[in-house]
N, C-alpha and C positions, 0 to 999 in steps of 0.2 A: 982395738977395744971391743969386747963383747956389747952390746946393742944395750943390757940390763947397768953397764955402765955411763951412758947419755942419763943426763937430764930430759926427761918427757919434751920440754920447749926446743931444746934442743933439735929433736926431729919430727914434731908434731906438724902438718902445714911444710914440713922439708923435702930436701933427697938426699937420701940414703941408699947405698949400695950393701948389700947382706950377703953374706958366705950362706945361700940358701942349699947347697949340696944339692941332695935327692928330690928337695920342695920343688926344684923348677918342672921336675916330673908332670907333676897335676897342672902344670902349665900347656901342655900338648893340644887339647884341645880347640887352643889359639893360634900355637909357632910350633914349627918342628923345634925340638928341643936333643939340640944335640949332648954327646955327653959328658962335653966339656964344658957343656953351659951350666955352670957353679954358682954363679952370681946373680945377684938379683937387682936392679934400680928400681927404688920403692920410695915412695911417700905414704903418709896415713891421716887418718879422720877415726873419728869415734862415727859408729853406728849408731841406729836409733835406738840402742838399749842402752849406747855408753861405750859399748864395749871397742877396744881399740883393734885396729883391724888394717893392714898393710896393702893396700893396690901399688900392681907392680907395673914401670911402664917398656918395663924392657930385659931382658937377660944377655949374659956374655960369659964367654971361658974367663975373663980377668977383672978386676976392679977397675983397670981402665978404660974396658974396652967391653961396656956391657951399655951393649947398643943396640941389639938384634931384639926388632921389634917396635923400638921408639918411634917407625914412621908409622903403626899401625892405627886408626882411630880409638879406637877401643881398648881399654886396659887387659893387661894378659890373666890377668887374675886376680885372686886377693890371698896373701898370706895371715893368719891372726898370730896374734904379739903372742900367745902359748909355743907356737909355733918357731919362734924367729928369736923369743928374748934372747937368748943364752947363746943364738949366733955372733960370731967377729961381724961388725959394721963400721962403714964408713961416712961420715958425711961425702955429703956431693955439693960441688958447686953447679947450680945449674942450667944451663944457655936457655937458649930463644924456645928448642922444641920440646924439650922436657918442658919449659913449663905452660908452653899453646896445650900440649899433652893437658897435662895437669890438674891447672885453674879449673877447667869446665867442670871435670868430674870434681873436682872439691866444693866445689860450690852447690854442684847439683847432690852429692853427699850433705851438705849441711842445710840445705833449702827446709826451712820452717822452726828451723833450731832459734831460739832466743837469745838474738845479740849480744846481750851480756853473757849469759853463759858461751857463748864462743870466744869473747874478751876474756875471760878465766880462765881459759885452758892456753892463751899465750902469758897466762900470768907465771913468770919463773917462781917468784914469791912462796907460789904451793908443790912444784917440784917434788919437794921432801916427803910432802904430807899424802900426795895422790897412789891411792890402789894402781900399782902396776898396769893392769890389765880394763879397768874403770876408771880411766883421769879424775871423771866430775865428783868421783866418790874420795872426801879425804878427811883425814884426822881433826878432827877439832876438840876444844877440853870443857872440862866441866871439873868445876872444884867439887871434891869429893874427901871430906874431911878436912885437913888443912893444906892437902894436893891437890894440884891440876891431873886429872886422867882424861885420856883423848880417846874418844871412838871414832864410830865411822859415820860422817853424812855427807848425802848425796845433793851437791849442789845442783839449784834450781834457775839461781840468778840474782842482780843485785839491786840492792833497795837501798839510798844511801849509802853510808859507809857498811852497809849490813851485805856479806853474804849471807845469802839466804839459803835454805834446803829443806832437806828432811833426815829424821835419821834411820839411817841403813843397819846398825846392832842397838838392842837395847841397854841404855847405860844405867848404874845404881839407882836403885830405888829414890835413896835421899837428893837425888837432882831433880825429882819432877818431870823427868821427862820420857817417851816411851818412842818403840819403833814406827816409823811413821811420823811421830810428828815433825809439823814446822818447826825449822829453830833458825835464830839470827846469831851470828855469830861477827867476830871484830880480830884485826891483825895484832898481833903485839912481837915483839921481838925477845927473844932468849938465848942466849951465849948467841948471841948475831946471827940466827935463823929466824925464820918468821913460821910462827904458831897462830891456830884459832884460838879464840874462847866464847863461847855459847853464852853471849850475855841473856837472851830470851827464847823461851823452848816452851811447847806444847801452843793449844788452841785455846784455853782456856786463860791468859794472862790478866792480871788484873786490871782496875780501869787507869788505875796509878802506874802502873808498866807501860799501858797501852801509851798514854798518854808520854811517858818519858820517852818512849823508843820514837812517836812520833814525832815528839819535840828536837830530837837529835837528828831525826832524817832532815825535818825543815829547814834546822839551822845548818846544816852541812848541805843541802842542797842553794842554800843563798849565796857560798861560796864556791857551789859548783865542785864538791870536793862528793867522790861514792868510791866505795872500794877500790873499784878500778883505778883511781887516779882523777886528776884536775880532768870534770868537764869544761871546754869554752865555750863561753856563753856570749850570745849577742846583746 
């Protein structure tokens, strides 16, 4: 399967092996790279802009046997998802040293990132909805006559059952709402997929919104219940 076939959760936080061809080239500077070394063992994280981006912990001539490099501390490179979508990949199941490898860099990758939004990008839920190459950036709707239209926002984090963001295109006029602003957005279900929809948008909400949207956080947080799923509570 080409890599733009996976589900984002799928290899988000995983290992994956990539038919990276000529990519393992720009690797040199780390490993000799011979030139049968085809294959790539990769994991990925989103950058501090979003953007998705593949550190690689090892290369080899075969999917099975791309291992040259995994003892090294330091990762060999980084490939970006422009680079890699459209390549054949494989999941990896992964032992003891890919992931000692790993964990540190992922972690020191997401160090200041805001808990929930790192809970969001293992949510499968949004899969469908996320920009390829921008996980945090995904479709949500707004009633626009007597349809749902979906644009683009960039999730920030959660508040109650509210993903929260901002929006990353500007949507019709008659929604009220403009690029940039905050919007609250809720899950709902359509032919058995899970969609947004923008129940509150912009800064300017009324006192009567204000008021409804906080009343719905309160009472869903006395059951421990936010986008993400049941918090447990002591």
């Amino acid at each position: 399967m080409r890599l733009e076939e996976y589900r984002f959760t799928e290899y988000y936080h995983q290992y994956i092996t990539i038919e990276a061809d000529v990519l393992t080239d720009q690797l040199s500077d780390k490993i000799d790279v011979h030139e049968d070394d085809c294959y790539a063992l990769c994991s990925c994280y989103c950058a501090a802009d979003g953007y998705l981006e593949f550190n690689v912990l090892s290369i080899g001539p075969t999917w099975e046997t791309c291992t040259r490099g995994l003892d090294q501390k330091e990762m060999l490179g980084t490939f970006t998802v422009d680079q890699v979508y459209q390549q054949e990949a494989r999941i990896a199941e992964p032992d003891f040293e890919m992931i000692a490898k790993n964990v540190p860099f992922l972690e020191m990758m997401d160090q200041g990132t805001d808990e929930d939004l790192l809970t969001t990008r293992l949510d499968p839920r949004l899969d469908q909805l996320r920009d390829p190459a921008f996980p945090d950036i995904v479709l949500a709707g707004f009633t626009v006559g007597q349809t749902i239209e979906e644009y683009e926002m960039r999730i920030t984090g959660v508040r109650g059952p509210f993903l929260i963001g901002t929006m990353e295109e500007e949507p019709p006029e008659e929604t009220g709402a403009h690029l940039d602003d905050p919007v609250w957005a809720v899950p709902y279900i359509y032919e058995g997929e899970c969609h947004l929809f923008i129940l509150y948008a912009g800064e300017n909400l009324t006192k009567d919104q204000m008021e409804q949207r906080d009343t719905i956080i309160q009472e869903m947080n006395r059951y421990g219940i936010t986008f993400n799923g049941i918090a447990l509570r002591n």
